[in-house]
C-alpha positions as CSV (number, residue, x, y, z in Angstrom):
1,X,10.2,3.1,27.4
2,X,10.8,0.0,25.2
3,X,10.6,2.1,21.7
4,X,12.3,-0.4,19.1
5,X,14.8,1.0,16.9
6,X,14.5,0.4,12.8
7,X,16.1,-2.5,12.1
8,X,19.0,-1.6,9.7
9,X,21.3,-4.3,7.3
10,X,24.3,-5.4,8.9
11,X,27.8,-6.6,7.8
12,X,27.8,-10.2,6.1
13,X,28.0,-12.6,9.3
14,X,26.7,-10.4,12.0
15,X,23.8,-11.5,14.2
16,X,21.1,-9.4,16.2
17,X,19.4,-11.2,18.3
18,X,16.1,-9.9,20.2
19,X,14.6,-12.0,23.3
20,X,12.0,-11.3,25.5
21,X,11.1,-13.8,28.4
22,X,9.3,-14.5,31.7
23,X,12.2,-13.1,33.5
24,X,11.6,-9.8,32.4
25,X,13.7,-9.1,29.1
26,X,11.4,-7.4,26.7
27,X,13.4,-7.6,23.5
28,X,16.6,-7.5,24.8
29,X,19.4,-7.1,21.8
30,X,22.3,-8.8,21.5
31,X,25.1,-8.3,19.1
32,X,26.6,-11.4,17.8
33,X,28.2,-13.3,14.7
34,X,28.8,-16.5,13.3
35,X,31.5,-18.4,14.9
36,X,30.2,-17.5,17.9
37,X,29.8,-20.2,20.6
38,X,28.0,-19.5,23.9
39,X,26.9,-22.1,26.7
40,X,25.6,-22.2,29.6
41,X,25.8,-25.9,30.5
42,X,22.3,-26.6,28.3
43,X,19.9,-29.7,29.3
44,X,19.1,-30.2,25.2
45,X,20.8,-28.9,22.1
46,X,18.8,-28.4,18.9
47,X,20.8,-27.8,15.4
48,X,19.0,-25.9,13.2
49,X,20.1,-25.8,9.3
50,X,18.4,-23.1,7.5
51,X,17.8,-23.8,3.8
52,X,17.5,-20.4,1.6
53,X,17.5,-22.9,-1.7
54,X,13.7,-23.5,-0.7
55,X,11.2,-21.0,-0.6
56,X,7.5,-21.6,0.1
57,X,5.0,-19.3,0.9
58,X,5.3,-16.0,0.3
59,X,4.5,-13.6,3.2
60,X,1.3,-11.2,3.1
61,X,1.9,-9.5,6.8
62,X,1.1,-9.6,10.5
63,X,-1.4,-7.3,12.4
64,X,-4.4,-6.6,14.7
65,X,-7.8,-5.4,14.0
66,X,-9.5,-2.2,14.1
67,X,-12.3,-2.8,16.4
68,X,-14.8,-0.2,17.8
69,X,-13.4,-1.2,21.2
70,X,-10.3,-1.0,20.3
71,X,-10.6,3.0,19.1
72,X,-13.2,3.7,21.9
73,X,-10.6,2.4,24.9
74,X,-7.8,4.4,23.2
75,X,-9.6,7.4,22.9
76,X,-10.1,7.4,26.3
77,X,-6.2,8.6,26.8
78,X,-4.8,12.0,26.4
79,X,-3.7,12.7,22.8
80,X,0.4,12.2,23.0
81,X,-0.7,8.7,24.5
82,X,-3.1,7.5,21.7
83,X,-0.4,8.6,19.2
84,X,2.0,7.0,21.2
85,X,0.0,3.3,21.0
86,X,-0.5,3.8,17.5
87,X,3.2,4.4,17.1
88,X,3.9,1.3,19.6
89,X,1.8,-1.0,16.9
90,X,2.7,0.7,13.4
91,X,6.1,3.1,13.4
92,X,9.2,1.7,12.7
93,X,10.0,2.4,16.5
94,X,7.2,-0.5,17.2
95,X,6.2,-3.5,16.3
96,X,5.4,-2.5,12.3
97,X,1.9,-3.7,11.8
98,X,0.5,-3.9,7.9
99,X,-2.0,-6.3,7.5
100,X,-5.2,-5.1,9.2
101,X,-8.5,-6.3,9.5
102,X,-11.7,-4.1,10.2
103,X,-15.2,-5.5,11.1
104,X,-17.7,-3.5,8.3
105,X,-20.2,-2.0,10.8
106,X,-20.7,-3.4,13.7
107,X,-19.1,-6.5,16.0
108,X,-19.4,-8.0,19.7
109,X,-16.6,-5.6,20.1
110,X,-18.8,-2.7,19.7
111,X,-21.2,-0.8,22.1
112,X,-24.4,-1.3,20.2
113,X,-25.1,-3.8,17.4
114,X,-25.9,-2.0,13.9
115,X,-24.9,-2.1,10.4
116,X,-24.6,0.9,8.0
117,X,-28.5,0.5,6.8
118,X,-30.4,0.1,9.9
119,X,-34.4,0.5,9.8
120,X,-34.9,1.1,6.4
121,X,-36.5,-1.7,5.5
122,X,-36.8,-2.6,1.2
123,X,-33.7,-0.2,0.5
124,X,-32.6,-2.7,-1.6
125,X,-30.4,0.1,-3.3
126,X,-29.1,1.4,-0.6
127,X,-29.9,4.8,-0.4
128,X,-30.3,5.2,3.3
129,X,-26.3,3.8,3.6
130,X,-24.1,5.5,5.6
131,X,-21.0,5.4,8.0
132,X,-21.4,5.4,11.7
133,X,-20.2,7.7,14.3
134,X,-18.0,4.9,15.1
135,X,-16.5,4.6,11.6
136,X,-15.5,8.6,12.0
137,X,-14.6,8.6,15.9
138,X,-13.1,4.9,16.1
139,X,-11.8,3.4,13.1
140,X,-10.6,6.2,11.0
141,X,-8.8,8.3,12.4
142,X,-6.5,5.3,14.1
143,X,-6.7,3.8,10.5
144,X,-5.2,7.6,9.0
145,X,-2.6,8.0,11.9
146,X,-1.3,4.3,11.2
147,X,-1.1,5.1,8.0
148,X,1.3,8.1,8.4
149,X,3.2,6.2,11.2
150,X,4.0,3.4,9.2
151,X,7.2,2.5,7.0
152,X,4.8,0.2,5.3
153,X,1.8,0.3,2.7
154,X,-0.7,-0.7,5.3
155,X,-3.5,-3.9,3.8
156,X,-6.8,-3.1,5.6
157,X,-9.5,-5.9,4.8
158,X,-13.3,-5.2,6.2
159,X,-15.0,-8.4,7.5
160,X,-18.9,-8.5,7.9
161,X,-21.0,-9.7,11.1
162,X,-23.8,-9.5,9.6
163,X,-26.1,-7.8,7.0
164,X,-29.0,-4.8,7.6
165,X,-31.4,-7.1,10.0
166,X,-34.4,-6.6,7.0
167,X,-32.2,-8.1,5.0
168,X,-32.3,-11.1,7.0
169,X,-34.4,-14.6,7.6
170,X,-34.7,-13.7,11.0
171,X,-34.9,-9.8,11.2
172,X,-32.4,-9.7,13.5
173,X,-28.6,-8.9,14.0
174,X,-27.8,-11.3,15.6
175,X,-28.7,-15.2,16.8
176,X,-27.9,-16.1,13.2
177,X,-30.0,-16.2,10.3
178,X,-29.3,-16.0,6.5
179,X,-30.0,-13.9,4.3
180,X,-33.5,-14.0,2.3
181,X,-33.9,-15.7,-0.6
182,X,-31.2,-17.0,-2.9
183,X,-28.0,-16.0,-4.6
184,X,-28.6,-14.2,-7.9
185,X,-32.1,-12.9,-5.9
186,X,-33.0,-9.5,-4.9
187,X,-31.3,-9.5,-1.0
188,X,-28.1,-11.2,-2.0
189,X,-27.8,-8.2,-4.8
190,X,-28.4,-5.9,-1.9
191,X,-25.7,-7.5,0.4
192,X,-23.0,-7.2,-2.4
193,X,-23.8,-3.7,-2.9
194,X,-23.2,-3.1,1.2
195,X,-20.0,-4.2,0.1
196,X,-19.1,-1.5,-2.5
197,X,-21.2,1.4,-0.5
198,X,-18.4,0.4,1.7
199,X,-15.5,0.3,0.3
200,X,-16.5,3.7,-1.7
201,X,-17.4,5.4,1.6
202,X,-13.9,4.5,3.0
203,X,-12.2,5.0,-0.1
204,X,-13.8,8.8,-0.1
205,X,-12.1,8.8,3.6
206,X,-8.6,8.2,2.3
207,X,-8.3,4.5,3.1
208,X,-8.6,2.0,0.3
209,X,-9.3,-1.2,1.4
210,X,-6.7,-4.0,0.6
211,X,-9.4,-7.1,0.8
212,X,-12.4,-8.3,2.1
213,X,-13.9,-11.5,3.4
214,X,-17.3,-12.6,2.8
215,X,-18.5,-13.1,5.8
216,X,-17.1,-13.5,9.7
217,X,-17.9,-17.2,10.8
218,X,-20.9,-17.9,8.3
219,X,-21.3,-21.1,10.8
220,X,-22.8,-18.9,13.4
221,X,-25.7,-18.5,10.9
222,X,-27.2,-21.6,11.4
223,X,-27.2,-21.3,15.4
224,X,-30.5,-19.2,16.7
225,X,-29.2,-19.1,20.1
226,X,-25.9,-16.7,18.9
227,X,-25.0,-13.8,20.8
228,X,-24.0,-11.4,19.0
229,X,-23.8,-10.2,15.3
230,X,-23.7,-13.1,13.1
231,X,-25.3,-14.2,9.2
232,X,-24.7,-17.7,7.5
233,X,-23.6,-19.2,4.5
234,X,-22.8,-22.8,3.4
235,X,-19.9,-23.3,1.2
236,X,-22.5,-23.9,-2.0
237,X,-24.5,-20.3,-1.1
238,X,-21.0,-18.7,-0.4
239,X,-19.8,-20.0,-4.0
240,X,-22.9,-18.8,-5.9
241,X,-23.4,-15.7,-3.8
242,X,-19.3,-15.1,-5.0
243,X,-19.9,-15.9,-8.7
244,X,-23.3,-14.3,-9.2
245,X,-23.4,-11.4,-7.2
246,X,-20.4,-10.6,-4.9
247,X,-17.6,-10.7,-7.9
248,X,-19.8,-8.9,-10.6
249,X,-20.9,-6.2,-8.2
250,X,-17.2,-5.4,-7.3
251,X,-16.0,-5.9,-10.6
252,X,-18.8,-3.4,-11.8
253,X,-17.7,-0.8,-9.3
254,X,-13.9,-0.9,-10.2
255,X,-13.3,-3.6,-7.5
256,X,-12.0,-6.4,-9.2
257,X,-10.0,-9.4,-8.4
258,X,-6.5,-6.9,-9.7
259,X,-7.3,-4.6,-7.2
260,X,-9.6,-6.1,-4.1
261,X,-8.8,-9.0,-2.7
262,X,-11.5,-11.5,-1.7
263,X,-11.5,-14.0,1.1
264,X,-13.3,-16.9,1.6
265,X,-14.7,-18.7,4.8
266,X,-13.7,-16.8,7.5
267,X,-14.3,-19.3,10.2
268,X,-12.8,-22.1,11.9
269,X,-9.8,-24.7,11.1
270,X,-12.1,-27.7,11.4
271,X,-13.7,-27.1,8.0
272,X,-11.2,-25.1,6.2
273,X,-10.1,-27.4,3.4
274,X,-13.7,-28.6,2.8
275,X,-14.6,-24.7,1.7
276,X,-11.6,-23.8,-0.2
277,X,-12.0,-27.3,-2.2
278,X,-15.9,-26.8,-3.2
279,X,-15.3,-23.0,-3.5
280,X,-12.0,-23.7,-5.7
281,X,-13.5,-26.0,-7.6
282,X,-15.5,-23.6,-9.5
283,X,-13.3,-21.9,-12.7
284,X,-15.6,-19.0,-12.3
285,X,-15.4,-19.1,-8.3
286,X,-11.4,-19.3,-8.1
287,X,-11.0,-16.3,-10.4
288,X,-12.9,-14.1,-8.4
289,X,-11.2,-15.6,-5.2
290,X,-7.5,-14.7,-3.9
291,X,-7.6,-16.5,-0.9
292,X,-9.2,-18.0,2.6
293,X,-9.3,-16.9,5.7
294,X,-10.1,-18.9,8.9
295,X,-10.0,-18.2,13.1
296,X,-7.9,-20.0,15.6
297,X,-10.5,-20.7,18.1
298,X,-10.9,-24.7,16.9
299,X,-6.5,-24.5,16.3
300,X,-5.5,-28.2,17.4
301,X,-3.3,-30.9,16.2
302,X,-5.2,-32.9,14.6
303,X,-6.7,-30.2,12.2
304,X,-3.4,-28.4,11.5
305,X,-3.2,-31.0,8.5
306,X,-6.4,-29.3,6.9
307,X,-3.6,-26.4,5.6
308,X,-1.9,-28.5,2.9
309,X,-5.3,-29.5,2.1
310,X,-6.2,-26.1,1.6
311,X,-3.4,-25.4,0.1
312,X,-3.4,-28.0,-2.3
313,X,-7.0,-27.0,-3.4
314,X,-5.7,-24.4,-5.5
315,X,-2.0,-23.4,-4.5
316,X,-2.1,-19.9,-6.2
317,X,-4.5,-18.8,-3.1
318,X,-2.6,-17.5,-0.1
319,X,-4.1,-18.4,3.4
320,X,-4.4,-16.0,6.2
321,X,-4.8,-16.2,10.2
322,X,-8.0,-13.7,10.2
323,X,-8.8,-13.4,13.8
324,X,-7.4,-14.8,17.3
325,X,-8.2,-13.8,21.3
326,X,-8.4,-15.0,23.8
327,X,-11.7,-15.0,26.1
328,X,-12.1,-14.3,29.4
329,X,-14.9,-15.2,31.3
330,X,-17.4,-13.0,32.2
331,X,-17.1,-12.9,35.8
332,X,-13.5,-12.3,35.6
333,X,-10.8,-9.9,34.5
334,X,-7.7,-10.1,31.9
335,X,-5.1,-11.0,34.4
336,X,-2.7,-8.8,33.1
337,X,0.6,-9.9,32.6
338,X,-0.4,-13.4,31.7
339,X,2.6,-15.2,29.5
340,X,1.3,-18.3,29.2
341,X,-2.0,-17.0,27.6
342,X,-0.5,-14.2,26.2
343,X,3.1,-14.4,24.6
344,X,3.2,-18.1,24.3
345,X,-0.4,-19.4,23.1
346,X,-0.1,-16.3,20.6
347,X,3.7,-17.2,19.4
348,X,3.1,-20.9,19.2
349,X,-0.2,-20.6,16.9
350,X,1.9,-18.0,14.7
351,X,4.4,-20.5,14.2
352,X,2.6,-23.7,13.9
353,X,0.6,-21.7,10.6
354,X,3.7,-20.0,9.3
355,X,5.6,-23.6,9.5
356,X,2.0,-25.0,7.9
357,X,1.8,-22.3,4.8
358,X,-0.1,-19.7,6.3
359,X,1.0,-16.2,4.6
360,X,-0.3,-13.7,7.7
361,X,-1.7,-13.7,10.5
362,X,-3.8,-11.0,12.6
363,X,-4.7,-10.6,16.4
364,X,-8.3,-9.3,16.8
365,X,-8.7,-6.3,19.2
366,X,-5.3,-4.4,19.6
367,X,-6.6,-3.0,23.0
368,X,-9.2,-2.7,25.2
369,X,-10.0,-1.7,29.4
370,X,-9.1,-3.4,31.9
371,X,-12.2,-5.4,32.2
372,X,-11.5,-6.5,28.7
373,X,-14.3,-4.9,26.6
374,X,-16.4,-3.0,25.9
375,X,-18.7,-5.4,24.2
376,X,-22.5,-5.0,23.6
377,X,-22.9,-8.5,23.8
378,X,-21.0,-9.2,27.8
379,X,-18.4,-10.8,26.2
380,X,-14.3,-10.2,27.4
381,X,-11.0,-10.8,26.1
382,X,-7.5,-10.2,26.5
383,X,-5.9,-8.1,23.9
384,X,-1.9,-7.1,23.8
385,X,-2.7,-3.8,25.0
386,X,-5.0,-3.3,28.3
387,X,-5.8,0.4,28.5
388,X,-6.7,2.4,32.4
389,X,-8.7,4.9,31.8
390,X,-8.9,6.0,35.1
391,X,-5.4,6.8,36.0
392,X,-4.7,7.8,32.1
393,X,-2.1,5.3,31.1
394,X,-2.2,1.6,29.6
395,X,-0.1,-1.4,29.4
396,X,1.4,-4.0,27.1
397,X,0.7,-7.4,27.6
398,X,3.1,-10.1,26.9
399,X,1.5,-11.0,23.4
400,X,2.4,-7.5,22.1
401,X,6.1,-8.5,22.2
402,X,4.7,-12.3,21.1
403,X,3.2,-11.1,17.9
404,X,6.2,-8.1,18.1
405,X,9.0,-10.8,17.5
406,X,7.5,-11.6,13.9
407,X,5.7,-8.5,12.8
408,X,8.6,-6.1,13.2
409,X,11.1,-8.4,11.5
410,X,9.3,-11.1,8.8
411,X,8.0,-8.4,6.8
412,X,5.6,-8.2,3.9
413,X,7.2,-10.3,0.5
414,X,9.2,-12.1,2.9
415,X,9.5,-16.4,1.8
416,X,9.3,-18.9,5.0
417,X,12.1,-20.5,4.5
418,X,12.1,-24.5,4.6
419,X,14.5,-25.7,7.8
420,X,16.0,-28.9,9.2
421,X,15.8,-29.7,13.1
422,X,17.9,-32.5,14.5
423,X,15.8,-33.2,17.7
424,X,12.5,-32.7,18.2
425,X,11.9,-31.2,21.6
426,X,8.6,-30.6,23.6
427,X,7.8,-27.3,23.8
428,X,10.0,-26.1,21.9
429,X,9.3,-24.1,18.0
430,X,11.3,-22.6,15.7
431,X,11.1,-21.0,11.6
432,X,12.8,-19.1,9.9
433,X,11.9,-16.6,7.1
434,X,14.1,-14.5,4.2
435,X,12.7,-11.4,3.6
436,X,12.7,-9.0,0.1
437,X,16.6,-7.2,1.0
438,X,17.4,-10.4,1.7
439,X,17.8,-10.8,5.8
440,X,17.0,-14.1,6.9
441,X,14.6,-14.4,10.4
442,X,15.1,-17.1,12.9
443,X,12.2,-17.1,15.3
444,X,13.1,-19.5,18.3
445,X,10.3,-20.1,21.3
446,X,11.7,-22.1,24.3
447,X,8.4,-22.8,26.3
448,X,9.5,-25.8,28.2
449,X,11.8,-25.4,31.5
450,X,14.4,-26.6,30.0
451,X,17.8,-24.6,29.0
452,X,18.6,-25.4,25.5
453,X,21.3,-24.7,22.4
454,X,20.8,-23.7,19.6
455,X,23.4,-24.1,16.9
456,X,22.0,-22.2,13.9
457,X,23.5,-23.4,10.5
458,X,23.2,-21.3,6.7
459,X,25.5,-21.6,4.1
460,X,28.5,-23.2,5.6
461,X,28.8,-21.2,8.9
462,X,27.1,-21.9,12.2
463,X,26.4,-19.6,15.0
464,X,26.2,-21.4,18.7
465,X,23.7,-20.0,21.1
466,X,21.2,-21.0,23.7
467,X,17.3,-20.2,24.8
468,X,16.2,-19.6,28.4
469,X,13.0,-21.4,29.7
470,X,10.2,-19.4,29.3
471,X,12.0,-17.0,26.6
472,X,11.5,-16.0,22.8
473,X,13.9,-15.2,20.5
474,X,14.3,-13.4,16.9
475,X,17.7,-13.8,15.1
476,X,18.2,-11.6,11.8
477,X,21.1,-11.7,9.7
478,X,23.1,-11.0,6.2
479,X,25.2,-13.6,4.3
């Protein structure tokens, strides 16, 4: 059993470090201080000056998603084991999840495509709305227990796919399609309404929802050939259907911008900045706003600048990693155990948004079976948690300690911290975080083959150190 304990304030100078690596550690603790000096004969040294005098962004959380795959492969367990994943993920004994996203109705990551009006054409007021079997056998009941597990107010935020298919150009739930008419016309005022039968349905369940975002990958919307659930907007529809409908409807319902908060885009890094600019632009738009969201499936270097853009389109909007997995192809399965994929494609995106003013960042399914589904539409995917069925067990992947390293110890109204590297070394990442009791997180990843040291310095006093090949590492400390 690799049950975490709490992590607990320690006398001024003392260091707890966590690793986890190839070689087998899975957050291994080790108690050190500064002063300290360890080598062992290192290939590259990297000094590391932490700067607490310079805060920037302030942290919203880390998490998963809960998927219908995700509650269908856990509820395939006996009950002591789905508590126990639940605990693994949100008790202070796990990893601490607290920013968690929901798809509203259905996803690829379900067994069927629907949404929560189905074959009631013309029910523009929704009167034929209501929750799933999924929503009661899936989602809320994991989303109640995480709740009680937690030492954390839990954010949930519900995503679309896609609107009631008669609300829809194409009739359909999926290859695409829009929504008929125009913002400020009678199916827009019908979608923003899904949104607050929605939130009121879950809200009469116990779970107030934390935020929304308008729609998941409104790009797919204009592609007639797409899979799986999907709807479109354009920045200009999303910013009128926002400011006409959308932000008046929630507002109306007791949903406003001090109490829900809305997302925009939803959809890939490529295009980020050009949304939150337009969308920003608007006085009426940015009120109703608090922030974007995008994917990680387009993440490369030469978009990671499109942050500060977004950023700088209105800096009082916080930015969020909504959705990252990583696919499998059809004729395969996860291979299980996979770090590359797994720990270090996870850790590295983490850090290259947190280090770029991203405020959270959430995986998409928290587990699924073996073949990596289920999903109505064929698809697979890894996910940190791989679940047997069969033989009535399951097993964490290397990205649930990946994502494990930050969730558990940057925590909710935490700052990233602004650092100084001396070298720049392939492979290797580091940032560094204070949270709100005033512990400041070192988050080192070592992906190269190379053994290197790492001399941390804060305030006058330096702690020497080193990184494996192939090994991650979380630092936490008082001053």
């Amino acid at each position: 059993c690799d049950d975490l304990d709490p992590v607990v304030k320690t006398a001024a100078g003392v260091v707890t470090l966590f690793e986890t690596s190839l070689g087998g550690d899975r957050f291994k603790r080790t108690d050190l201080k500064f002063g300290d000096h360890h080598s062992e004969h290192p290939t590259k040294v990297q000094n590391l000056t932490v700067d607490r005098t310079k805060r920037v962004q302030k942290i919203v959380g880390f998490g998963g998603s809960f998927t219908d795959a995700t509650g269908y492969t856990i509820s395939t367990l006996p009950d002591a084991l789905q508590k126990h994943i639940i605990d693994d993920y949100f008790s202070a004994k796990g990893v601490e999840y607290n920013l968690n996203r929901l798809p509203i109705g259905g996803a690829d990551y379900s067994r069927r495509a629907y949404s929560y009006d189905d074959g009631h054409d013309g029910d523009l007021e929704l009167k034929q709305f209501a929750l799933t079997d999924e929503d009661k056998t899936y989602k809320i009941p994991y989303m109640k227990l995480a709740k009680q597990v937690s030492p954390h107010t839990q954010k949930f935020f519900g995503s679309p796919w896609s609107a009631p298919a008669w609300m829809k150009t194409n009739n359909e739930l999926h290859h695409g399609g829009y929504l008929k008419g125009n913002p400020g016309e009678q199916y827009y005022k019908a979608f923003a309404k899904y949104f607050v039968k929605f939130l009121d349905a879950y809200k009469e369940q116990g779970l107030d929802m934390w935020g929304v975002t308008i729609e998941n990958e409104p790009s797919a919307g204009s592609q007639p050939t797409y899979e799986f659930n999907s709807m479109g907007f354009t920045k200009e529809i999303q910013k009128d259907f926002l400011v006409k409908d959308l932000g008046p409807a929630l507002s109306a319902a007791g949903y406003g911008p001090d109490k829900l908060q809305v997302m925009i885009f939803d959809d890939q890094r490529d295009h980020i900045h050009e949304w939150a600019q337009y969308i920003f632009s608007d006085k009426e738009a940015a009120k109703l706003a608090a922030g974007t969201a995008f994917h990680w499936y387009q993440n490369n270097k030469d978009n990671i600048g499109n942050l500060k853009k977004t950023l700088d389109a209105d800096p009082t909007k916080f930015i969020i990693n909504s959705e990252a997995s990583v696919s499998v192809n059809k004729k395969e399965n996860p291979n299980q155990g996979d770090w590359g994929n797994g720990l270090e494609n996870t850790v590295r995106d983490i850090i290259d948004d947190l280090n770029n003013y991203v405020s959270g960042w959430v995986n998409w399914n928290m587990a699924l079976d073996l073949q990596g589904g289920p999903n109505w539409a064929g698809f697979k995917a890894y996910a940190p948690i791989l679940i047997d069925a069969a033989n009535k067990t399951y097993y964490k992947q290397p990205s649930f300690y990946g994502l494990g390293h930050i969730s558990k110890f940057i925590l909710p109204d935490s700052y990233k911290l602004d650092f100084h590297e001396t070298t720049k070394i392939d492979r290797y990442q580091n940032t560094a975080a204070v949270r709100a009791d005033g512990g400041v997180v070192v988050v080192i990843m070592n992906s190269s083959d190379d053994l290197v040291e790492i001399n941390i310095n804060d305030a006058g006093q330096k702690l020497s150190h080193y990184v494996k090949p192939h090994t991650l590492q979380t630092y936490i400390y008082w001053l």
